[in-house]
C-alpha atoms as one frame of an Amber mdcrd trajectory, in Angstrom:
protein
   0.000   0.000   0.000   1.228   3.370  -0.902   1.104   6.170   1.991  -2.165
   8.600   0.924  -1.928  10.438   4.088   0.103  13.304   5.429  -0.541  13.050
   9.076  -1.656  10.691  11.920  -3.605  11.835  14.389  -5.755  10.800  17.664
  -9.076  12.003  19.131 -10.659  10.877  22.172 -13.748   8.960  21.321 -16.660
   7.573  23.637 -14.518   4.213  23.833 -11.020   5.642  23.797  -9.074   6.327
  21.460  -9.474   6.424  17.587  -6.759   7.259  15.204  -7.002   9.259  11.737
  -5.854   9.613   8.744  -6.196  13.241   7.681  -9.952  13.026   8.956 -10.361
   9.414   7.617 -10.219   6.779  10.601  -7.913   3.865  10.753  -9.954   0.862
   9.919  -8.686  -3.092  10.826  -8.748  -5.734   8.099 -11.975  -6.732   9.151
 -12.988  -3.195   9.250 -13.889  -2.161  12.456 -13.146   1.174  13.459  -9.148
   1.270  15.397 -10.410   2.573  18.862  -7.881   1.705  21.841  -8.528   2.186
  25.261  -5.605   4.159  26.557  -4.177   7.352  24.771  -0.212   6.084  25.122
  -1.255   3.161  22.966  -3.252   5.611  20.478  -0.661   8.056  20.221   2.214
   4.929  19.595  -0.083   3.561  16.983  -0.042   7.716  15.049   3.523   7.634
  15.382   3.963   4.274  13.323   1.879   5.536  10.397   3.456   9.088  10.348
   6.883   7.391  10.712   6.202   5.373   7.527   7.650   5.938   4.008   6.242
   5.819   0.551   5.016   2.414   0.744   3.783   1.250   4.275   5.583  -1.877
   5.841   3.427  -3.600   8.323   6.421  -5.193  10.030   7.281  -1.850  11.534
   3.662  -1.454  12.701   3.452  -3.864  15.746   0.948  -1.607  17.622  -0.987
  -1.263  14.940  -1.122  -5.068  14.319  -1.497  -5.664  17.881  -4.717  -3.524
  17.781  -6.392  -4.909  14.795  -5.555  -8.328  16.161  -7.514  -7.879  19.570
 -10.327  -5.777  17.457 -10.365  -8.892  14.535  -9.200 -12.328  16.637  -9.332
 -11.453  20.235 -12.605  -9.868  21.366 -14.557 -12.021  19.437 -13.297 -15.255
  20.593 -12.291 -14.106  23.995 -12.717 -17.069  25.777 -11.272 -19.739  22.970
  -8.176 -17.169  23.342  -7.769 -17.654  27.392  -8.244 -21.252  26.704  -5.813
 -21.232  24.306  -3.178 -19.537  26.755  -3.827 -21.442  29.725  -2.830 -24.204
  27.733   1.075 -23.373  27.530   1.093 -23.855  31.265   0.358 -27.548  30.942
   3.444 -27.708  28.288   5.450 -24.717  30.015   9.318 -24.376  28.734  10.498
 -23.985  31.951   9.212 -27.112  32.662  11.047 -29.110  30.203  15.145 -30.001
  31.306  17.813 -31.217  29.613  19.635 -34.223  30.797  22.976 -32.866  29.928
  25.518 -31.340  29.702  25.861 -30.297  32.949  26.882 -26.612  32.314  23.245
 -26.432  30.154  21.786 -27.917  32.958  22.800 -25.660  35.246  21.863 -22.482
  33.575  18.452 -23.934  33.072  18.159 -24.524  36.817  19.430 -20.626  37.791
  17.587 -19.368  35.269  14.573 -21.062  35.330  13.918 -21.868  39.297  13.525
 -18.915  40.158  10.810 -17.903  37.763   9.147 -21.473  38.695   9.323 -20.377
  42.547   7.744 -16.885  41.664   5.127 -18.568  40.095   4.327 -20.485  43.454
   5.068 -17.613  45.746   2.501 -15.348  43.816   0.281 -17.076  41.722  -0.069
 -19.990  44.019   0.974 -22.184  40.978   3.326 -25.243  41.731   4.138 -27.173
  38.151   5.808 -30.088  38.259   9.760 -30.614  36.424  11.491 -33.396  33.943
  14.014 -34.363  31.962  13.674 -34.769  28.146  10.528 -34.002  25.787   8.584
 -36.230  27.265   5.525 -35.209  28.006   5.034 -33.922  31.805   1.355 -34.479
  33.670   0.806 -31.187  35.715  -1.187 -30.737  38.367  -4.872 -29.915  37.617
  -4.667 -27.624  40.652  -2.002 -25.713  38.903  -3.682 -25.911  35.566  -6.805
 -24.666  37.002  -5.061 -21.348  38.798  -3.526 -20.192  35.981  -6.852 -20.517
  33.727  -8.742 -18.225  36.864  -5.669 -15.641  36.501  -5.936 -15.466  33.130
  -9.488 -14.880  33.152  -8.764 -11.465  34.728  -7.079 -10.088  32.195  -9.343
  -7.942  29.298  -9.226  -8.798  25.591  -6.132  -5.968  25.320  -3.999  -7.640
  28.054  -4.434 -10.651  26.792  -3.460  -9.809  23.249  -0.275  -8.504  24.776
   0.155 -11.927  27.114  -1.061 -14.421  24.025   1.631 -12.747  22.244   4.539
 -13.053  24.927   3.192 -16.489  25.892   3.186 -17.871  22.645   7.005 -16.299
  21.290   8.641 -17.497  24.656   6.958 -20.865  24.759   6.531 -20.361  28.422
   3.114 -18.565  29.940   5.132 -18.291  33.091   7.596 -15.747  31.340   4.666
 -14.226  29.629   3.032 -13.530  33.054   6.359 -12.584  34.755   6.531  -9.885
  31.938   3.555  -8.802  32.521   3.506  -8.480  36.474   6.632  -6.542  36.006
   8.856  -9.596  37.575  11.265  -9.599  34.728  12.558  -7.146  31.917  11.012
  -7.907  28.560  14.417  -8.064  27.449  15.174 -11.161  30.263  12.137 -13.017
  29.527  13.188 -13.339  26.172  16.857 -14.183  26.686  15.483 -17.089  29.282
  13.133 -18.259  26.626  16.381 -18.892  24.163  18.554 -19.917  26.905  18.495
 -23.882  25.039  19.449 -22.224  21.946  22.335 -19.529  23.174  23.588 -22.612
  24.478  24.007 -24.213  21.095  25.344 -21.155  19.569  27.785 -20.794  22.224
  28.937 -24.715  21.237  28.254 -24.446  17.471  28.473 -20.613  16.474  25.421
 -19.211  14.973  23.383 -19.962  11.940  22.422 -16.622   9.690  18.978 -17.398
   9.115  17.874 -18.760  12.226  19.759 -15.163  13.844  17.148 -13.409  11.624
  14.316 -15.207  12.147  15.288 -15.314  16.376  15.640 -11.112  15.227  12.326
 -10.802  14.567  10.542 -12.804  16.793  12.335 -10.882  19.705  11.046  -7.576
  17.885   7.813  -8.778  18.258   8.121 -10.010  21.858   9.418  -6.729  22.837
   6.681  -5.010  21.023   4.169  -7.330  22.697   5.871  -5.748  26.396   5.144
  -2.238  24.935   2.070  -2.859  24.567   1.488  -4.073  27.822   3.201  -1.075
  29.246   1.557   1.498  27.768  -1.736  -0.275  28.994  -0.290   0.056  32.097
   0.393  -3.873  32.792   4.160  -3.947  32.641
């Protein structure tokens, strides 16, 4: 798409926020009307479009995207999308250790205990650790804590969390994120810590650096999101 606009702007609406185009209001692909609830979040979303060039790239619009993907996807399949997030805690990376080597081992446990132990201190939620890829049974106690905390969170936070959730692997990092318990920037060096391993042993692969690139652009995006909601 070619840029037809000269400038991006917000007004406050009954709902929030909507933003404009010269006048004409940003619509989603399913086009409803982009109306966000908080004006930090608004105003991000003007600066992407008045940032862009001739042509627009989506890939440097992740509030944007995030927005039409709560509008589109979230809202109205709110509860299939907290369903769908509750889930990772039953398959939750931290969850999952390797038998060896020993120095991998060992930055799994300092890494990952501690966000495990968080979990129990403040969510209440005890999940259960292995070796391998094996599948691990978790408590249905635990299961059923994280799907009541989840079930707090509006269809905006949980865009931001589905997002963090689902690039880290882990919902425990996606909710430790999100409670403020770790930098976005930790959560998603803990979420690679298997693979930094393997590049510290092997040396790194181009393509997989640019893929892991842009996956932690969108992770970090998914944080800023959450902050400027006021969640993180």
């Amino acid at each position: 798409m070619k840029r037809f606009w000269k400038e991006a702007r917000t007004e406050q609406v009954e709902n929030g926020w909507l933003i404009r185009l010269d006048g004409r209001p940003v619509r989603t692909p399913a086009r409803r009307l982009c109306i966000v609830p908080v004006a930090g979040m608004a105003d991000g979303i003007a600066a992407e479009w008045n940032a862009q060039g001739p042509r627009v790239d989506p890939f440097s619009m992740p509030l944007t995207r995030a927005a039409s993907t709560c509008l589109d996807r979230v809202m109205p399949e709110i509860e299939n999308v907290r369903r769908n997030v509750a889930a990772y805690g039953g398959t939750d990376l931290l969850c999952y250790r390797a038998p060896g080597p020993a120095g991998l081992r060992k930055r799994q446990e300092e890494g990952w205990n501690p966000l495990l132990d968080w979990a129990a201190d403040h969510l209440g939620v005890r999940l259960a650790v292995g070796e391998g890829v094996m599948y691990i049974a978790q408590p249905q106690e635990a299961i059923e804590l994280l799907a009541n905390h989840i079930r707090a969170f509006d269809a905006w936070e949980l865009t931001g969390l589905s997002e963090l959730t689902s690039l880290s692997g882990s919902l425990i990092i996606g909710l430790a994120v999100l409670h403020g318990r770790l930098l976005p920037e930790d959560g998603w060096a803990l979420s690679r810590l298997d693979e930094q391993w393997n590049i510290d042993q092997w040396g790194e692969d181009a393509e997989a650096s640019l893929q892991a690139a842009r996956r932690e652009a969108d992770f970090l995006a998914a944080a800023r999101q959450l902050r400027l909601l006021g969640r993180s």
